[in-house]
C-alpha positions in Angstrom: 56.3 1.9 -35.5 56.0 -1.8 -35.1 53.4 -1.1 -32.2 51.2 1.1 -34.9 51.9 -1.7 -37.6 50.6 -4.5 -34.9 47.5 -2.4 -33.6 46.6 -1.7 -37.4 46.5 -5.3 -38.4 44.4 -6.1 -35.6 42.0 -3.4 -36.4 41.5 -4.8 -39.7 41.1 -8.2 -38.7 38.5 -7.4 -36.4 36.9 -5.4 -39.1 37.2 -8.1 -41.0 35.9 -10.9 -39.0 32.9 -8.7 -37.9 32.3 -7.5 -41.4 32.1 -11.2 -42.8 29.9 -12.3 -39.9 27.4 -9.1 -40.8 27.8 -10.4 -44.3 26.8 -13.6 -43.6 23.5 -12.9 -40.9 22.2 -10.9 -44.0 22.5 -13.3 -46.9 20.7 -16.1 -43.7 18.3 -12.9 -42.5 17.3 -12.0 -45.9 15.1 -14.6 -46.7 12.9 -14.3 -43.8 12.6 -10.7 -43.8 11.7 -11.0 -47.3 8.9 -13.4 -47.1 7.9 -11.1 -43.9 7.2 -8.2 -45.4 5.7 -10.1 -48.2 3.0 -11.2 -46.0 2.0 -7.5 -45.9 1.6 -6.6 -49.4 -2.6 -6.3 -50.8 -3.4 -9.6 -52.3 -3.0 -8.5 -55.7 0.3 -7.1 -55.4 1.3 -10.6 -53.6 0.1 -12.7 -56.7 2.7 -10.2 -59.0 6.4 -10.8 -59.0 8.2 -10.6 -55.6 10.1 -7.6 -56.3 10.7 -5.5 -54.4 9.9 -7.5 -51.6 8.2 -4.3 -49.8 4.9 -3.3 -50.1 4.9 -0.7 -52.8 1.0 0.4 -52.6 0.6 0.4 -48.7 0.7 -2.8 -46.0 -2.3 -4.7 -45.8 -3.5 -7.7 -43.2 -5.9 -9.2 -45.5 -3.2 -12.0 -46.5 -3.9 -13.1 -42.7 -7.5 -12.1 -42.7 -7.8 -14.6 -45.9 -5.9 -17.4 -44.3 -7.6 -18.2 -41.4 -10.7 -18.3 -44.0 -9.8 -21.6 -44.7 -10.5 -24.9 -43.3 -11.5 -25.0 -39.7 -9.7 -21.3 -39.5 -5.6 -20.5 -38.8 -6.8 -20.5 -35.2 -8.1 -23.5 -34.6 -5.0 -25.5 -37.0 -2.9 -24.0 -34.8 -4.5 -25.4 -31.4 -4.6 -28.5 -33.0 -0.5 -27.9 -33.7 0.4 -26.4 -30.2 -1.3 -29.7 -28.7 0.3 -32.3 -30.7 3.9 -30.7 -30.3 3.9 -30.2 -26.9 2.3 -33.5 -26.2 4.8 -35.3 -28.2 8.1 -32.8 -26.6 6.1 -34.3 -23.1 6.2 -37.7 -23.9 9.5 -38.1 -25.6 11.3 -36.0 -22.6 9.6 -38.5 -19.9 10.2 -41.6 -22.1 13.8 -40.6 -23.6 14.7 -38.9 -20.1 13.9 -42.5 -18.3 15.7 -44.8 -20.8 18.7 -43.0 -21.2 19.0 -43.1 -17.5 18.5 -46.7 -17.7 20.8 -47.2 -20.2 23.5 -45.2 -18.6 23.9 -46.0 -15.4 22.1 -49.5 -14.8 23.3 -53.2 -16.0 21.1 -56.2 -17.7 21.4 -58.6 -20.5 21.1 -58.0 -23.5 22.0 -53.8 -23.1 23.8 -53.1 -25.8 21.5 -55.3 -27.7 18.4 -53.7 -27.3 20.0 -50.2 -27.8 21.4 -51.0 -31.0 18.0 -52.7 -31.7 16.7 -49.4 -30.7 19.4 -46.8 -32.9 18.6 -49.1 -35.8 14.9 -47.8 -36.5 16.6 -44.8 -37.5 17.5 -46.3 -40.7 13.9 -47.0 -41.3 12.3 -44.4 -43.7 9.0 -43.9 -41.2 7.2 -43.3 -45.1 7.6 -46.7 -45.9 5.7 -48.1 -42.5 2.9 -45.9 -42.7 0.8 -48.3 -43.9 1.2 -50.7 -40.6 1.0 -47.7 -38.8 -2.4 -46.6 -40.0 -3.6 -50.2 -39.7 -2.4 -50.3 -36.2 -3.9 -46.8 -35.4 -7.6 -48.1 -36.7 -7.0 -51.2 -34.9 -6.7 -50.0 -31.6 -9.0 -46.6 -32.6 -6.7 -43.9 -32.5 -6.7 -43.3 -36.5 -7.9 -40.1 -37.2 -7.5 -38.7 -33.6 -4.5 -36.0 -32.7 -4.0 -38.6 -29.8 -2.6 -41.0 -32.3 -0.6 -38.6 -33.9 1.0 -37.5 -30.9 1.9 -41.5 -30.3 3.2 -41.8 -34.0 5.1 -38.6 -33.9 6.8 -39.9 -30.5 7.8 -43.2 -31.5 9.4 -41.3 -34.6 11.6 -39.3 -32.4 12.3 -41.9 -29.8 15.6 -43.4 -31.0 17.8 -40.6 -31.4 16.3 -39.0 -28.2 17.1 -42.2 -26.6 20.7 -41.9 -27.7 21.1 -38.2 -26.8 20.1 -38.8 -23.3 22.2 -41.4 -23.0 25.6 -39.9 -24.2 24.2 -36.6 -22.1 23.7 -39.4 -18.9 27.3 -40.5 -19.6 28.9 -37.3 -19.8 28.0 -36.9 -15.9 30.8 -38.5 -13.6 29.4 -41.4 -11.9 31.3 -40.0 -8.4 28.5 -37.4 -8.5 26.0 -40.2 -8.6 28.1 -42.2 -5.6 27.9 -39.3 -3.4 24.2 -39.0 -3.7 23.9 -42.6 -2.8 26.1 -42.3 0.2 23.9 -39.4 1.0 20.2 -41.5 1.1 19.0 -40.3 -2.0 16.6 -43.1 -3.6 16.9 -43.5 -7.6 13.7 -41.2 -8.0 15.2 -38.6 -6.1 18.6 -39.3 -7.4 17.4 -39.0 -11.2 15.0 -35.3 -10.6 17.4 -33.4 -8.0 20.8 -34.3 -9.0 20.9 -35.6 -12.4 18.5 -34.1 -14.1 19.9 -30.5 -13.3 23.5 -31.9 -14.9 21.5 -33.0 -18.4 19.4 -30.2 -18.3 21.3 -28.9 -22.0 20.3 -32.6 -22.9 16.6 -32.3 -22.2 16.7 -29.2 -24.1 17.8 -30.7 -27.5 15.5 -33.5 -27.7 12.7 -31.1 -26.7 13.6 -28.8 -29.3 14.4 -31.7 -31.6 11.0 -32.9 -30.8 8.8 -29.8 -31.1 10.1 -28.3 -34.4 9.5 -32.2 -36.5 6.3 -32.3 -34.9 5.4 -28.5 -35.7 6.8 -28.8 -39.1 5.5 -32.7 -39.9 3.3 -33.2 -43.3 3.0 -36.5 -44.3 2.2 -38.5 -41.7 -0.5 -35.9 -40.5 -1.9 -36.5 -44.6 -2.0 -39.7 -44.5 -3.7 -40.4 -40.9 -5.9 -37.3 -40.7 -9.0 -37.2 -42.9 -10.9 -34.9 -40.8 -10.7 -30.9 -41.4 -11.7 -30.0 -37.6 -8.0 -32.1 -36.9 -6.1 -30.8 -39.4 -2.3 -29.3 -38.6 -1.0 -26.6 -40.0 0.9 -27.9 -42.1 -2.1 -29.8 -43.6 -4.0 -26.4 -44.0 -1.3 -25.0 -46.3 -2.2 -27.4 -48.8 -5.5 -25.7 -49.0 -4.0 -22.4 -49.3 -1.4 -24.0 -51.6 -4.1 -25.5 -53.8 -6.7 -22.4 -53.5 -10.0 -21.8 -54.9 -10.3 -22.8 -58.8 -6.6 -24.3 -58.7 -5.5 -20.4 -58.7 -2.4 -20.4 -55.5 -2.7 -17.3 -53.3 1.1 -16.4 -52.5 0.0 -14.0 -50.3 -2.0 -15.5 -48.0 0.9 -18.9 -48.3 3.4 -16.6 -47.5 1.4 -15.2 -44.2 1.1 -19.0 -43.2 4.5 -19.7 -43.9 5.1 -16.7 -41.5 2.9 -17.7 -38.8 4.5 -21.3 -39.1 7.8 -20.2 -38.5 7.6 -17.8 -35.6 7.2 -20.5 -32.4 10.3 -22.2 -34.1 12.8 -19.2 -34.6 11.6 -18.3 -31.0 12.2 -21.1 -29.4 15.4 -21.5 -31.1 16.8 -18.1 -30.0 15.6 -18.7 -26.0 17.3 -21.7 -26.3 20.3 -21.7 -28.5 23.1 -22.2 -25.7 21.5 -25.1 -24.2 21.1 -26.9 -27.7 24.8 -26.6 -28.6 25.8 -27.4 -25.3 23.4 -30.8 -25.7 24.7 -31.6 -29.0 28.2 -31.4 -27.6 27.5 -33.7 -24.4 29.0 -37.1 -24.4 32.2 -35.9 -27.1 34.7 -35.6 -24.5 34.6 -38.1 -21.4 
């Protein structure tokens, strides 16, 4: 009787737990699958009230077909996107990848110093130093280029890149690192075939870190791009926002917001376990 009574209440707990976490991935899974299908409706059904969220007089592609009619095209916005991110995940790996080795595992004055120096910028709203930055940018003749976005965008994410690598770097037993040295391995070869496998969940978080405020950045790519053949995506919404006549075309915002959101989700899902285990490196030494 006791066994029945034990095996019951864990039947029901697990019912339980797994019925609150089904709960809970709808109320998150809603929202998405709402402005999904909303993407689908005709475009005067997208301009009435969003419910239900369905199509109700047949699915239609015209909200994309309607999008990329404005600007430079969806296409071509989202070269200019896919070129900027993964420039800027590039250089903030390399750069972040280096100093955090460098600040881990090697010794000169002034360290701690300059890596405080370096965590402080944090603290720095980057929308009240966009006015240097565009005046540096037209000085040396990167304003208006997605070359000088990409260096903007880097030097944004630098500092807590910096400081992931770094507790990631200091997570990894320095024995590991001895044994390689015994071995012959130079600090090139030291830093690619033995270290960099051990950080790898590191790398991963800054990279995603990197790509998904790049992919998703507005105001900085405002302010510092005035031509439409350069624009981001996010930039083009505003003209899908705005419309023609002032009128705002939900259907065709919703189908950008759509498009926008895709790389991110599926780049989040390929590489969930890596991020977590990135965010967790460095707690426990």
């Amino acid at each position: 009787m006791a066994k029945a009574s034990r095996n019951g209440a864990g039947i029901g707990r697990l019912v339980g737990e797994h019925g609150t976490g089904l709960f809970l991935s709808i109320l998150f899974l809603a929202p998405i699958a709402w402005t999904i299908l909303s993407t689908f409706k005709p475009p005067l059904e997208a301009r009435q009230p969003p419910i239900p969220p369905w199509p109700t007089t047949g699915f239609s592609i015209q909200n994309y077909i309607t999008l990329d009619s404005f600007g430079a095209g969806l296409w071509h916005s989202a070269q200019n996107s896919i070129f900027v991110a993964v420039s800027s995940v590039v250089l903030t790996v390399v750069i972040s990848l280096l100093a955090g080795y460098g600040f881990s595992r090697f010794r000169f004055p002034f360290k701690n110093l300059f890596f405080v120096l370096i965590l402080s910028t944090i603290m720095i709203p980057f929308q009240s130093i966009l006015t240097p930055i565009f005046l540096i940018l037209s000085w040396l003749g990167l304003q208006n280029t997605l070359s000088g976005l990409v260096l903007v965008y880097v030097t944004l994410q630098l500092p807590f890149s910096i400081f992931m690598m770094r507790n990631a770097f200091d997570a990894v037993p320095k024995e590991i690192e001895e044994a390689a040295r015994i071995d012959g391995a130079s600090s090139f070869a030291l830093l690619t075939k033995v270290m960099l496998p051990l950080v790898w969940p590191g790398v991963v978080t800054v990279a995603l870190f990197a790509f998904l405020n790049t992919w998703n950045e507005f105001l900085a790519a405002l302010v510092l791009m005035t031509d439409q053949a350069k624009f981001t995506l996010p930039i083009m919404m505003t003209a899908v926002q705005s419309g023609r006549f002032g009128a705002i075309d939900w259907g065709a915002v919703q189908a950008g917001v759509t498009v926008m959101m895709i790389p991110c989700l599926i780049l989040f899902l390929l590489l969930q376990r890596f991020y977590i285990r990135g965010l967790t490196a460095g707690a426990v030494k």
